[in-house]
N, C-alpha and C positions, 0 to 999 in steps of 0.2 A: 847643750841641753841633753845630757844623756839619760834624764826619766821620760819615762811616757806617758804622756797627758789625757788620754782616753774619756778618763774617769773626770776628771777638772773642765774639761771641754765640754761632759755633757749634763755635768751638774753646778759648775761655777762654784762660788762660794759660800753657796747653800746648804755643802753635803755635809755628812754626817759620818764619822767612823763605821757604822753598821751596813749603811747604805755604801760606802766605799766600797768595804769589803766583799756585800755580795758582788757590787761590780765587777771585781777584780774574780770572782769564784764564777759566777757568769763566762767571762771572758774564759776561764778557761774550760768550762763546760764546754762553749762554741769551739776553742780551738781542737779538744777531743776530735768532737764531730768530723770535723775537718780533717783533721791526722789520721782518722780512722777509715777516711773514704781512699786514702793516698795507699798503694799499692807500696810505697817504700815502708821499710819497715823503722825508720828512723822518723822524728815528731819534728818534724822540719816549724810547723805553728809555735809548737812550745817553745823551740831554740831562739827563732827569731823574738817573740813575744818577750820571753826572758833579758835579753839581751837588754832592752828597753829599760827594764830597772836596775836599780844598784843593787847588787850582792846584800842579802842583811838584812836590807830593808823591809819594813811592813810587807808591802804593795807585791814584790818579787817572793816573800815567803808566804804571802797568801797567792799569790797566784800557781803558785811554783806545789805547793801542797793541794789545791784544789784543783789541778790538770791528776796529777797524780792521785788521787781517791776519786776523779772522773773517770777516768781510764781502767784502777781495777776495777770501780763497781762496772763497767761494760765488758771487760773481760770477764766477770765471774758471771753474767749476764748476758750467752751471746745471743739470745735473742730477742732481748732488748731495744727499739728501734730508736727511741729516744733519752738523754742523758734527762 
């Protein structure tokens, strides 16, 4: 099982494209957060987080583009407390 079921686990078979995706843009607002409190200067959350989906995929280009417009809008932002 090399996807990551995050999103399926917490919404079953209910969910909806929309709802997915903010899922997936959520997740990585949160992992920001987290990589930003880490003194390494490397996104250890995103790397591992990514790993979790396949290349290509939906779920890995929405997650992988909304870490990435998390992160500059916080650096263009730095006083910013919340994402």
């Amino acid at each position: 099982m090399g996807r990551m079921h995050l999103v399926e686990l917490e919404f079953g078979d209910r969910m909806d494209e929309a709802a997915e995706k903010e899922a997936y843009s959520g997740l990585a607002r949160y992992a920001v957060r987290i990589d930003t409190q880490s003194k390494d200067m490397q996104s250890p959350s995103r790397a591992w987080i990514l790993a979790g989906f396949e290349a290509g995929t939906e779920p890995y280009d929405t997650f992988s583009y909304s870490y990435s417009a998390a992160y500059t809008e916080l650096a263009l932002r730095p006083h910013q407390r919340e994402i």
